[in-house]
N, C-alpha and C positions, 0 to 999 in steps of 0.2 A: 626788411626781410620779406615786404609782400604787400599785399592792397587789402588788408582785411578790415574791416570796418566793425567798432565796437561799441561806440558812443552812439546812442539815440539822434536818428536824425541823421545821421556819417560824418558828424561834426572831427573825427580822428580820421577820416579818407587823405591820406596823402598821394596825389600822383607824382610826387619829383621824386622820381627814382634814380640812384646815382651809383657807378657801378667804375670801379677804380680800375679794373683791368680792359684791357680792349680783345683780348681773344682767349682762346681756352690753353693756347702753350704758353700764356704768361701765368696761368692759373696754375699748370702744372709743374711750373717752376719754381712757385710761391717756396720760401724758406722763412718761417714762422721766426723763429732763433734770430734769424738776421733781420725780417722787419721789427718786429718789437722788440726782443734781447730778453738776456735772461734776467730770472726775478730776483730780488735777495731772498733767500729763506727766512732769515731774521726779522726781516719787515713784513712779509705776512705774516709770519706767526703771529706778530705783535697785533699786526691787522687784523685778526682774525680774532684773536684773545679780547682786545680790546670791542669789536663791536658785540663780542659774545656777551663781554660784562655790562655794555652798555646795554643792552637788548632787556638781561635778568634785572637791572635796576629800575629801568621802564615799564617791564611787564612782568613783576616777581612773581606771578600767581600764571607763570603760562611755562608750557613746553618751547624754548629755545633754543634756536640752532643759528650756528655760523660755517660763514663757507662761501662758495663761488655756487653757481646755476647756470650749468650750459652741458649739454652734450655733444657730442662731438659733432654731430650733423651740424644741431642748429650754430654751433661755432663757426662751421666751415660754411651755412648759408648766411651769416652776418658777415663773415671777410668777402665771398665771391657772390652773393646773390645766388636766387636759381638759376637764373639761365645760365649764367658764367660755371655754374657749379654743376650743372646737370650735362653742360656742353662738355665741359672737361672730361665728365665723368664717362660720357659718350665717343668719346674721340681717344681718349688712351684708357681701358680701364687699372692697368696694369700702373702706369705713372701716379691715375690718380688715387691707387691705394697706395704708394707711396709717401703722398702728397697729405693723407689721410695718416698716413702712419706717425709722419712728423710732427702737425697737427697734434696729432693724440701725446705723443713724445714735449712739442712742448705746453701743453696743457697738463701735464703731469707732476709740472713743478707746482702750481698751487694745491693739488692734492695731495701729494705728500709735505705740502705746508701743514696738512690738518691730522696726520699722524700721530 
């Protein structure tokens, strides 16, 4: 997602940066549904329930949560990068809140896994 350096020293510095699309109309064509597919419900739940219980077994004396961790930005800067994702964004805005829309649409199925 970027060149940020956290480790003492920049021992985490990665420069191979690798970016799946080659231009911003493949970005804005992306279809989230048909590259990954849809989730089972049932299997997250289970997923979710289960690392919940293992979480409370491991730390009984803490506040515990289960779930997924992504907002929608940073979701859509881990599939396209920034440049790919700011070019997009810069070349049709219109396509790419659609593209944003979808995104959000199938990211919605893990969230209403935890309903």
């Amino acid at each position: 997602m970027g060149h940020g350096i956290y480790a003492a020293g920049g021992g985490d510095y990665d420069d191979q940066i690798y970016c799946l699309f080659n231009d911003p109309e493949e970005v804005l064509n992306f279809d989230p549904w048909e590259a990954y597919g849809e989730q089972d419900k049932t299997k997250l739940v289970k997923r979710y329930e289960n690392h919940y219980k293992e979480l409370c077994n491991d730390h009984p004396d803490a506040v515990n949560t289960t779930g997924v961790y992504v907002t929608c930005i940073s979701g859509l800067i881990d599939i396209f990068g920034w440049e790919m994702l700011l070019m997009a964004a810069g070349v049709d805005p219109i396509r790419f809140g659609e593209l944003t829309n979808r995104y959000a649409g199938w990211m919605m199925q893990y969230f209403e896994a935890m309903d």
